[in-house]
N, C-alpha and C positions, 0 to 999 in steps of 0.2 A: 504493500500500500504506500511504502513511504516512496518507493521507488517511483511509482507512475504521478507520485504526489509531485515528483519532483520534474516529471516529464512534463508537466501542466506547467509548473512554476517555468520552466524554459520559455514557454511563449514570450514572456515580458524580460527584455533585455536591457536589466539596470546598471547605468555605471558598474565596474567593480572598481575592489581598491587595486589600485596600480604600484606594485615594488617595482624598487629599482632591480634593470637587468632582468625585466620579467618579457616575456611576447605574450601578446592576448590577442587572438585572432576571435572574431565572432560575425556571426550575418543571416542570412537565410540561402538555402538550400533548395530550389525548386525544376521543375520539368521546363527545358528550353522550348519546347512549341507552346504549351500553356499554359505557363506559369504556376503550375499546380504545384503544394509544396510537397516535398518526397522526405518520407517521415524514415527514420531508424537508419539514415545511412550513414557511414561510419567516415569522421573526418578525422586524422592525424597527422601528427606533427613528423614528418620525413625526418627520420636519422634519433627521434626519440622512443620513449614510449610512453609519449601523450595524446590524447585523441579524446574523442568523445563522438557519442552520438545524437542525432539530429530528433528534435522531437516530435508531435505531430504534424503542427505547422514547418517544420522544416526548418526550426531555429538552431543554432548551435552554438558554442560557446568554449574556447581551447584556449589553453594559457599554460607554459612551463615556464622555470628559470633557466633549463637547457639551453646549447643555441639549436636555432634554426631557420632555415631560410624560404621554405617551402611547405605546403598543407597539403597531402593526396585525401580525394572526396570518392568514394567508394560504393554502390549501391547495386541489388539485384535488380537487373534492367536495364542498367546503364552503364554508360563509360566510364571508367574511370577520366579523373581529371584533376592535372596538378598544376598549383598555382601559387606565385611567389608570395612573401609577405619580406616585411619589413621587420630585421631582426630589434627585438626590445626596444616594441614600440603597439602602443596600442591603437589598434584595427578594425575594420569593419570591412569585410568581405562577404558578396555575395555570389552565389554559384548557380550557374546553370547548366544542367546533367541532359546530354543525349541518350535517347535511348538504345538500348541495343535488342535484338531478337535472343532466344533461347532455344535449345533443341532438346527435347526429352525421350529418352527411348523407356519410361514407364507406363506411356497412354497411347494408343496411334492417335499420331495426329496427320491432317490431312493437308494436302501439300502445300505451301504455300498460306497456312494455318495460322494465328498464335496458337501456343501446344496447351494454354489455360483455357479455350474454348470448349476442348475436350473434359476436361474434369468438369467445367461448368455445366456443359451439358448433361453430366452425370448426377450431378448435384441436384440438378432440375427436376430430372427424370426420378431421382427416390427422396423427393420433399415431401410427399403425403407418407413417408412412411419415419423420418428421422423428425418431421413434426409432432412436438410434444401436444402440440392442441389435436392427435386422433386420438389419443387414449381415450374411452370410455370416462375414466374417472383418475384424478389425482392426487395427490396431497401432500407435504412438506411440512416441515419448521424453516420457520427461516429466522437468525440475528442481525439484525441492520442498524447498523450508524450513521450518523451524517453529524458533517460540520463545515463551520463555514470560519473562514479568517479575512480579515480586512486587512488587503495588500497592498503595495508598492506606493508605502505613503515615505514622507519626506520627515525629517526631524520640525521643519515650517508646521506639519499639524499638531503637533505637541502644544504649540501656543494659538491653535484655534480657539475659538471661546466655549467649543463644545468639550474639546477636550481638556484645558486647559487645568481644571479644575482637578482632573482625576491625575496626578500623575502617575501613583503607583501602578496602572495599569501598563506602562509601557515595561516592567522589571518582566511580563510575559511574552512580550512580544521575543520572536526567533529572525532568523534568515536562510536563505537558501543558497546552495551551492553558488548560484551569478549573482548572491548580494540583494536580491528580492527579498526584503521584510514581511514580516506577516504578525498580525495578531489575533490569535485565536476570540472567539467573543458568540459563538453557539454549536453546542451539541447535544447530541438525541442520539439513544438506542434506541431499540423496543425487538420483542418477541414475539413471532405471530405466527400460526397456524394457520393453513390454507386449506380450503377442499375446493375442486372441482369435480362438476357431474358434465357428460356432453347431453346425455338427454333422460331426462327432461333439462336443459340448460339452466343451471345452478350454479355460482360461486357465492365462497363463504369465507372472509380471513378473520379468526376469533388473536384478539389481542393476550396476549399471556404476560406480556408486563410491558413497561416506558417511561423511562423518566427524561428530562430534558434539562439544560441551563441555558438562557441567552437574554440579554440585555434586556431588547425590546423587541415587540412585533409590530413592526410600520402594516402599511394597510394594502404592501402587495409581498407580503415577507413569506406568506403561508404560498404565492404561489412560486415563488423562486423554490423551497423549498418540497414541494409537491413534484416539483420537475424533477427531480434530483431521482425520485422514487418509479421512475418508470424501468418497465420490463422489457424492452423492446424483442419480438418476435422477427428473427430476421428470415423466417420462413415464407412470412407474407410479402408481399410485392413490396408494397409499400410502409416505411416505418415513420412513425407521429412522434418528432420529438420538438416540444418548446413550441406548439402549435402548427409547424410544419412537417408536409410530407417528403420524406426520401427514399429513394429508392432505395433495395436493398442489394447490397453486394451480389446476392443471389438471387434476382428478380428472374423472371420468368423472358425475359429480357433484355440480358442482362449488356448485351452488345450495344443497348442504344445508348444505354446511361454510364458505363465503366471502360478504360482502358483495361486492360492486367497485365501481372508479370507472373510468373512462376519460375519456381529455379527449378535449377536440373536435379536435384538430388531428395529423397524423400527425408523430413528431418521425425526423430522419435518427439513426442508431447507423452507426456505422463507413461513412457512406456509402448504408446503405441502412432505406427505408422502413417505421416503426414505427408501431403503436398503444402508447401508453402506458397499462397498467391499473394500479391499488392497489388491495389489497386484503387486509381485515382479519376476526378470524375472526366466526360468526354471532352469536356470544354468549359474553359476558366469560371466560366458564367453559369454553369448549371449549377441549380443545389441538389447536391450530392456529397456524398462521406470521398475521406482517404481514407484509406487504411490498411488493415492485411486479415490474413485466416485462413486457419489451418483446416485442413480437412481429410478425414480418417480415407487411409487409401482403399478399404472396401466394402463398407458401407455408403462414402461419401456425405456423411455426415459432418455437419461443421463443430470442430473440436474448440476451437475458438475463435474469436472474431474481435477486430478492434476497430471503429467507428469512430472516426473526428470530422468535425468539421470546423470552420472559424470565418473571419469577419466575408469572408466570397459567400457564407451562405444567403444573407440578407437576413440575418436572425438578429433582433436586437438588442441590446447589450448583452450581447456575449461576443467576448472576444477568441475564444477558444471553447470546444467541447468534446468531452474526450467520453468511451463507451467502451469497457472491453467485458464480454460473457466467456465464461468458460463452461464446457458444457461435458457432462461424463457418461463414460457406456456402462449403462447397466445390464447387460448381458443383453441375448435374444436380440440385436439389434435393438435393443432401446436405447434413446437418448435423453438427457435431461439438463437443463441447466444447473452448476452446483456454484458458482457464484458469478457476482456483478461487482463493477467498478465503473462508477461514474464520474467524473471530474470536469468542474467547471471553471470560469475564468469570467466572471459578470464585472461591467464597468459601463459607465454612463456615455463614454465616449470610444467607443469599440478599435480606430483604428488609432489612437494614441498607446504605446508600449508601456508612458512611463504614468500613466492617469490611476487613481488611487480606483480601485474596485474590491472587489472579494472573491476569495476561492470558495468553491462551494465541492466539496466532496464526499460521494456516499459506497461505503462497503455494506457487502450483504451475503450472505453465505447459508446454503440451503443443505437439509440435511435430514433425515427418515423418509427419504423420498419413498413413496408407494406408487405403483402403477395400474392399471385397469383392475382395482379393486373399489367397486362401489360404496360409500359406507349408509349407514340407514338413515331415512330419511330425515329423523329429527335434528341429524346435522348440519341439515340445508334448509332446515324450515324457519329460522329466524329471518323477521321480516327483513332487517337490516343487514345490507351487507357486512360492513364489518361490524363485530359485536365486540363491546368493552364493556368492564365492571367497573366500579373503583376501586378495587383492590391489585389493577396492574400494576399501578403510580406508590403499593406501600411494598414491591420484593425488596428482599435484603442484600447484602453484597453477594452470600452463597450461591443465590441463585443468579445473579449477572456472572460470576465466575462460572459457576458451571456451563452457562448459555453460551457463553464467549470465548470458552477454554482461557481463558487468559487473563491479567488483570489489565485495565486500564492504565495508556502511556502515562507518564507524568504530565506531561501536554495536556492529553485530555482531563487529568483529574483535576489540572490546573484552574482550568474552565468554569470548573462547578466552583472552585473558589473563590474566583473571578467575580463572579457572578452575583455568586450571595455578597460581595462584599460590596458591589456597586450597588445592587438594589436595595440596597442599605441605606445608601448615602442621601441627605438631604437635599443637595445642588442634583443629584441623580435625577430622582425622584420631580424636582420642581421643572428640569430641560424638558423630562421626558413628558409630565402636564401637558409646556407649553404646545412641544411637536403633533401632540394628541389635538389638543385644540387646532391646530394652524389644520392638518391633515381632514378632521373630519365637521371640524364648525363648535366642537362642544369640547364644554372646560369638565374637566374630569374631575366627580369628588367623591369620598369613599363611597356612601348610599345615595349618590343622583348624581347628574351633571346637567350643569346647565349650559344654553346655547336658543336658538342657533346665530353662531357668532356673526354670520353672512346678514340676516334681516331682524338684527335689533334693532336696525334705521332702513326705512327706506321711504318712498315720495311715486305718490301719484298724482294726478289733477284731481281729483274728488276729494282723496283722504285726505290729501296734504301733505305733511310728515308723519306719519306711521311708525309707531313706538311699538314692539314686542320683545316677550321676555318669554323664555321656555324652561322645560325641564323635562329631565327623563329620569327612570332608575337605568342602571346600565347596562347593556347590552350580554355583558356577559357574568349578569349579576342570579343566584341561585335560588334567590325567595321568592315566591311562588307567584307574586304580585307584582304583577308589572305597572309603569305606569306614566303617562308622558301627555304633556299639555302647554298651553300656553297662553298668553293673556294680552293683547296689540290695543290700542288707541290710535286713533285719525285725528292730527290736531284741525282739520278743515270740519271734517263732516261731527266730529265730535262725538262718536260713538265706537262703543268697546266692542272687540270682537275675542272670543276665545275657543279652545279647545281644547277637549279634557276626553283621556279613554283610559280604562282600568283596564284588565286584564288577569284572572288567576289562573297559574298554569298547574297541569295533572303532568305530574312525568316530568321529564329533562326538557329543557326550552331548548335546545337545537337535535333533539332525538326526538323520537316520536310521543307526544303529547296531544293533551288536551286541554282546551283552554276554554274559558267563559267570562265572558267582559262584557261592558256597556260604554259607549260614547255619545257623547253630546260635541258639538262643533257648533258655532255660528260666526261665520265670516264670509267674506268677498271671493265669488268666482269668475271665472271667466270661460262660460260655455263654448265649448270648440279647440279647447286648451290641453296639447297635450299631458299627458302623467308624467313625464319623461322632460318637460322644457323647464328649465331655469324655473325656483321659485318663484312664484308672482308676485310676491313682497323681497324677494332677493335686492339687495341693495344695489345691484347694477342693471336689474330690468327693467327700470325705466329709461334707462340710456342705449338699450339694446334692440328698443323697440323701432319699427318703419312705420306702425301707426297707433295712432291713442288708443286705449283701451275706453271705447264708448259704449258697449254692449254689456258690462258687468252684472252682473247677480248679485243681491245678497243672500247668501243661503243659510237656514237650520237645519241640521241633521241629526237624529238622536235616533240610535238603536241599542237592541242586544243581541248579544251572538253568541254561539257553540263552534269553534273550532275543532277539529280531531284530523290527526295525523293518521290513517291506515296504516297502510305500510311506507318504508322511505322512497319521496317524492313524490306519494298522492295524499294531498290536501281535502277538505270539505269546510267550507260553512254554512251553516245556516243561521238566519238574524230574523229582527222583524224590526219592521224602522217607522218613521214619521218624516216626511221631508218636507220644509215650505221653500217657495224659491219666490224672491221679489225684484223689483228691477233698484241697479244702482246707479244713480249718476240722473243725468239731461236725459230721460225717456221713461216711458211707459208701457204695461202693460196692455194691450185695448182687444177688446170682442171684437164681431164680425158688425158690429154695429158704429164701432169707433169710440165705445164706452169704458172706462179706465178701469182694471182689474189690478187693483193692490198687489194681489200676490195670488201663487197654487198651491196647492196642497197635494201630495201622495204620498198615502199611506199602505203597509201590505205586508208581504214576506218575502224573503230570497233563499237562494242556495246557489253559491255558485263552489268549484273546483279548481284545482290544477293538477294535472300529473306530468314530472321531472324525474323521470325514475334514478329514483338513485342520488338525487340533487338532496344536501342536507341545509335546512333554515326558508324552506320557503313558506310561502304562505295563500289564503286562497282567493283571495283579492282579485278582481278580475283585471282591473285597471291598478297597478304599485310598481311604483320608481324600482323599489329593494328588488324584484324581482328582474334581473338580469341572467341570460342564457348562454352562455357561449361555446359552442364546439359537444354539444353532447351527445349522448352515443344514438337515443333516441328522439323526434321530435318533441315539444311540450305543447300539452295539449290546455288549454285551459275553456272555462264554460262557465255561465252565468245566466239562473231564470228569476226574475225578480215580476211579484204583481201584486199589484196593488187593488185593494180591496175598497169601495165607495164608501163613507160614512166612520169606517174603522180607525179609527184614533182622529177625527175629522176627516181623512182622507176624502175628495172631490169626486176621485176617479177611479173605472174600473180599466185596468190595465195589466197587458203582462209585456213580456219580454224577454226574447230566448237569445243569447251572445256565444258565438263559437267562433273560439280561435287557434289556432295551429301554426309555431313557430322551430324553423331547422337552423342549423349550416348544415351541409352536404359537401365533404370533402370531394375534391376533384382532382386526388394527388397533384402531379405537377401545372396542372390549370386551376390549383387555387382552389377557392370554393365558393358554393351556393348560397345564400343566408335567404330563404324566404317564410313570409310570413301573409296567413292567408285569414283572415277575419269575416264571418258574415253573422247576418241578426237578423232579426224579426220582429214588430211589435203588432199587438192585437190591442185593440182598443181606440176612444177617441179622444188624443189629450192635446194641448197648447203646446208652443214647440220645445219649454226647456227638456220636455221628457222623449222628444220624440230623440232619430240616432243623428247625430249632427257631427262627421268624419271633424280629424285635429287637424288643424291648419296652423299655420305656424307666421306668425309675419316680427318673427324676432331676427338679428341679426346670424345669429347662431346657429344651423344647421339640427336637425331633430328628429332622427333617427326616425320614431312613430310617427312623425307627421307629414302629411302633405304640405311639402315647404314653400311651395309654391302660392301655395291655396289661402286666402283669408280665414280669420276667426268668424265663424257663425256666418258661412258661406252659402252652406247647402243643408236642406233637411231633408230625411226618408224614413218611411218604416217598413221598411226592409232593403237590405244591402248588401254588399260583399267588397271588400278591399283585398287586394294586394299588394305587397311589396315585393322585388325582385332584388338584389345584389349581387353581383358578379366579380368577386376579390381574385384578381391575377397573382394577386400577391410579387410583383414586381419580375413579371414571366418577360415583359417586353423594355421596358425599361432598364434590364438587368445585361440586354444586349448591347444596350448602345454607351460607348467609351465614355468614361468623363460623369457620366447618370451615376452608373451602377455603382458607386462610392457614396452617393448621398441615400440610397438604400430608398428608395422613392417608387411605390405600389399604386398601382394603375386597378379601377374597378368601373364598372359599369350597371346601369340599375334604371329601373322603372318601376312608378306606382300607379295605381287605378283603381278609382271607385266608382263604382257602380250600385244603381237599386232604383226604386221610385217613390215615390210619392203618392197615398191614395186618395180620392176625392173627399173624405171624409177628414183625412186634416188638414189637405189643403185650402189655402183661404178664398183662393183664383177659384173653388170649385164649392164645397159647400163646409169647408173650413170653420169654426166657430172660434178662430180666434186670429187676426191675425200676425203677421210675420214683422220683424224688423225689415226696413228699408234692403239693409243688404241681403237678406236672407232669401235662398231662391231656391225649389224645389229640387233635386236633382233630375236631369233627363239623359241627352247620352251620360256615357262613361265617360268621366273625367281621368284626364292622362297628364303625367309629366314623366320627363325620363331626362337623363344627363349622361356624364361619367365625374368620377373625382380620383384624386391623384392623395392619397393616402402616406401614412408616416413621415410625414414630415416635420424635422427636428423628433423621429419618433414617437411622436403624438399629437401634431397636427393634420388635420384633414379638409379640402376643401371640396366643395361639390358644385359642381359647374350644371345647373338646373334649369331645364327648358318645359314651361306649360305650353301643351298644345290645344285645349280649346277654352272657351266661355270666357275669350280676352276682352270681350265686351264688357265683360262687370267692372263693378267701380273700384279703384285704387289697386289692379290687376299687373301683374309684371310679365312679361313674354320669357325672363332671364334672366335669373341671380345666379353670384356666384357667393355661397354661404362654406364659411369654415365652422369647423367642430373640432372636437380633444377626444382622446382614447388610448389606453394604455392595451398595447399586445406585442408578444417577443416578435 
């Protein structure tokens, strides 16, 4: 481990210290037609016995006090190649290696051949049988660690003001062979038990113990961290690591996506008979792995495999990524993975060497492997995939010694000391407050926080200055009683607005439970608005706006509700509510007679759902910001029937309403992927328009995912409809070709949306309507369409979408053309 720890640290080529009398030769290593880097080739020092070898990227790093005058660069595949240096004097050389051809007389190969075509093909040809996913059924232990160090910083951060305070923490910090620093600052074991079944399709990993130490957990720490933990199956064509698709070494096609080498001679691995291949991707610009793997000369099974790739793949902040499986024959031609080794290289600024980042590296090591023995079914009947008690987080040292064979390095135990001695500290404790608040909007206190820090102030033309103060308990607080409200003032219109919802939860608040609350709300909406844009009292949306908010609502909401989780990913509530909706601001309500209607009323019952299989912390809300999907295995399906009952809590109106909607990405290996999202509804009944289905329109500066961007607030009404979204992520497929681009790492997407549905005579106002419309507000008739492209990651998290509406450019304050940016975090 320490070794490949150290193959990673190569990447980033720090000053060393320079003796007198010393030569230090260092550079990169790469293929002269594509610059691809060529990993494990052997570079030394002519007439010594100094040398070293090159690491995944193809970095290296040689220095003796010897003399000499010259470096031979050495690699299977290619020419040798020797080249002068400058004696006792420090260097920077870079090499580029010709290939050369091979001839094997272990395989026939056919004339005119490379001779690793032939193994490949073999390899192909018995994939369904050295694939561990045919077994019937499986199962394992497995011990896995992960840690992470913050690297290649300067003594200048010592007197940052973050760190400043802490000094004793640098008495941990280490260095690496080229002088690269590191400070260890998080580590995790844990033990876990796996089962799989193929059918009925069943996995299960039961948690057997975990303990952890690390500073802090910023608000994207759990997914750097989650990456770390992947299995990657190089059986399948294609492999998903950090949100992208790679080919695999062994693709079923393997000729389009990889060079190879093989050498002439078979090498032993653990005792048994190997081909040795490398190989690197077709062209500079594809994402794809370097690397190498061995493979057993007669089953053709891969013995093991080593998997990098770095700043060429368009992967964001990471500047390196290292993968190697080792996999063991269990007799009978079985094969099975017996460990992983992952290692990362993350930094904010990927193609900077000397830019301060973190290692992030995970071991894993498996072990009671069983094969096609199914176990009974109560093993695979817990709802949740993975299952933990709380008694993993209280093993004793006996049993980490026994799990691990070994005790922990002093490095590592170093960590846990680390750790509790900073979470200790006062000045700790008050930074890490502030970053909580700056990150999520709320100030962190032991039983509540308060916030939200973004719209304690903000300003409309109606309200005026708009004064709120909120509270929550906290998020990942354990008493059974949740609880979150808040209390705003208008200094114009001079009236309070607040909101208040309890909540007591049955069970674990992010496992499956049950919960029963009530809320009360009264505040200012804006009908047509999506779930997803900028807070509407956010203290920069009135500055973000292209036109005034003149269509306001003031709304009451008070319900009660039953939530219960089934199993993990599917949601249910049911409530029973009261809603009044009035108008806010310069207009009115009016009948079909032009007579003023104060306000409406609906009142009734709902149930709506969600199912994310598998997704933990959702909720069933048909319309919530919190619910975000990304990349899951299967669609989310969510549903909403809400009616309202005449006279029932005063309610007006008899009304119902059915909402279904279904949202993917669809990976498309090397074209990227699909994200669409298909919504329709239905209403029965005869009601005034806040209730009828009125699509989101967006006329903010900002770009909005849910919304037609294009389209006005309270544009169009129906009762009944159907939307679509389409997205089209190349993921930087065309861009990545052309010179000069494919450095600012810049993704290219294309996308269209459409709504569709109508309008029936009975709430229409044009027809026999009894109430009618605002000025802007206009039936729907055809399908409404816009479509663009955008140009994505930009500085990593900008996106802009270049938006074209194609009909109903008649309406008033309508655009033919925006071009709208938006923010997004993805590797």
């Amino acid at each position: 481990m320490r070794l490949l720890y150290c193959l990673l640290a190569l990447t980033i080529l720090s000053p060393c210290l320079v003796f007198s009398q010393k030569t230090t030769v260092y550079g990169r290593v790469v293929e002269a037609t594509t610059g691809s880097p060529v990993s494990f080739a052997n570079v030394f020092c002519v007439g010594t016995t100094a040398g070293a070898y090159t690491d995944e990227l193809g970095n290296y790093l040689v220095d003796s006090p010897e003399k000499f005058d010259s470096i031979r660069v050495s690699a299977l595949g290619y020419q040798d190649t020797v080249l002068a240096v400058k004696i006792f004097q420090k260097q920077e050389i870079n090499i580029r290696l010709k290939s050369t051809d091979y001839t094997l007389g272990e395989v026939v190969v056919h004339a005119g051949e490379n001779p690793a075509f032939e193994v490949l093909r073999n390899v192909v040809k018995h994939k369904k049988e050295n694939d561990p996913e045919k077994f019937t059924a499986y199962e394992y232990r497995s011990y896995n660690k992960v840690q992470f160090d913050l690297n290649n910083f300067t003594d200048k951060i010592k007197k940052n003001f973050l760190f400043k305070p802490f000094p004793f923490v640098w008495q941990f910090q280490d260095s690496l062979a080229n002088g690269v620093r590191y400070l260890p600052f998080m580590f995790k074991e844990n033990v876990r038990q796996h089962y799989y079944r193929k059918k009925p399709k069943a996995y299960r990993e039961y948690v057997i113990g975990e303990r952890e130490a690390q500073f802090f957990k910023g608000p994207k720490s759990d997914e750097f961290i989650s990456e770390l933990y992947l299995n990657p199956n190089v059986y399948e064509n294609f492999v998903v690591i950090l949100d992208k698709s790679f080919p695999s070494p062994i693709n079923d096609n393997f000729k389009r996506h990889y060079k190879y080498f093989l050498a002439d001679t078979l090498t032993m691995v653990d005792g048994l008979p190997c081909y040795y291949l490398r190989f690197a991707p077709t062209g500079a610009s594809d994402v794809a792995f370097t690397g190498s793997m061995f493979i057993h000369d007669s089953t053709y099974a891969v013995k093991r495999v080593e998997l990098n790739f770095s700043i060429e793949a368009n992967v964001n902040f990471v500047r390196s990524f290292y993968v190697r499986i080792d996999y063991d024959w269990l007799g009978q031609k079985h094969w099975f993975a017996k460990e992983f080794n992952v290692l990362a290289d993350f930094t904010a600024i990927e193609h900077s060497a000397e830019m301060t980042g973190f290692f992030g590296h995970r071991h894993s090591e498996l072990k009671d492997i069983v094969v096609d023995q199914p176990r009974e079914d109560e093993i695979y009947a817990p709802i949740e995939q993975v299952i933990e008690t709380d008694s993993v987080r209280l093993r004793d040292e006996a049993f980490w010694l026994a799990e691990r064979g070994d005790t922990l390095s002093q490095e590592e135990r170093d960590i846990f000391y680390l750790v509790d001695t900073i979470q200790r500290n006062k000045k700790f404790k008050l930074i890490k407050k502030t970053f909580s608040a700056i990150g999520t909007g709320w100030i962190p206190f032991k039983y509540y926080d308060i916030g939200q820090l973004f719209t304690f102030y903000s300003y409309n033309d109606v309200e005026g200055s708009r004064l709120k103060f909120g509270f929550r308990t906290p998020k990942k607080s354990t008493f059974p009683l949740q609880a979150t409200g808040y209390a705003a003032y208008g200094t114009r219109d001079e009236r309070w607005k607040f909101n208040s919802e309890l909540n007591w939860v049955f069970g674990q608040r992010y496992k499956r439970h049950t919960l029963v609350g009530a809320s009360w709300k009264k505040d200012v909406n804006q009908l047509g608005r999506s779930y997803r844009a900028i807070a509407l009292d956010h203290v920069f949306t009135y500055f973000l706006q292209l036109a005034p908010f003149d269509t306001r609502t003031f709304e009451e909401y008070q319900s009660a509700h039953v939530e219960r989780e089934w199993f993990l990913g599917f949601v249910t509530r049911a409530a029973v509510f009261r809603q009044n909706v009035a108008p806010f601001g310069d207009y009115n309500f009016l009948n079909s007679e032009g007579g003023v209607v104060p306000s409406f009323d609906l009142s009734g019952w709902k149930v709506s759902g969600r199912l994310a299989y598998g997704e933990k912390g959702i909720n069933a809300r048909f319309y919530d910001p919190d619910n975000v999907f990304f990349m899951l295995r299967y669609p989310v399906v969510s549903f909403d029937f809400t009616a309202g009952i005449k006279d029932f809590l005063d309610g007006g109106f008899n009304y119902q309403r059915l909402s279904l909607r279904v949202e993917h990405q669809q990976r498309l290996n090397k074209w990227g992927y699909l994200a669409y999202m298909v919504e329709g509804g239905k209403i029965w009944g005869t009601v005034p328009y806040p209730f009828l289905a009125i699509p989101f329109g967006n006329q903010a500066v900002l770009a909005d995912k849910a919304s037609f961007n294009m389209m006005n607030y309270l544009e169009f009404a129906s009762d009944e409809y159907v939307a679509l979204h389409l997205e089209h992520h190349f993921e930087g497929l065309f861009f990545n070709k052309i010179p000069g681009v494919r450095k600012l790492k810049l993704r290219e997407l294309v996308f269209g949306k459409v709504f569709a549905g109508r309008l029936s005579a009975k709430n229409d106002p044009a027809r026999d309507g009894r109430w009618q419309f605002p000025e802007r507000l206009h039936p729907i008739q055809e399908p409404y369409v816009e479509i663009g492209f955008g140009i994505e990651n930009i500085i990593k998290l900008g996106r802009v979408d270049f938006t074209w509406r194609l009909n109903y450019l008649d309406h008033e304050d309508t655009y033919r053309f925006l071009p709208k940016p938006s923010f997004q975090f993805r590797f």
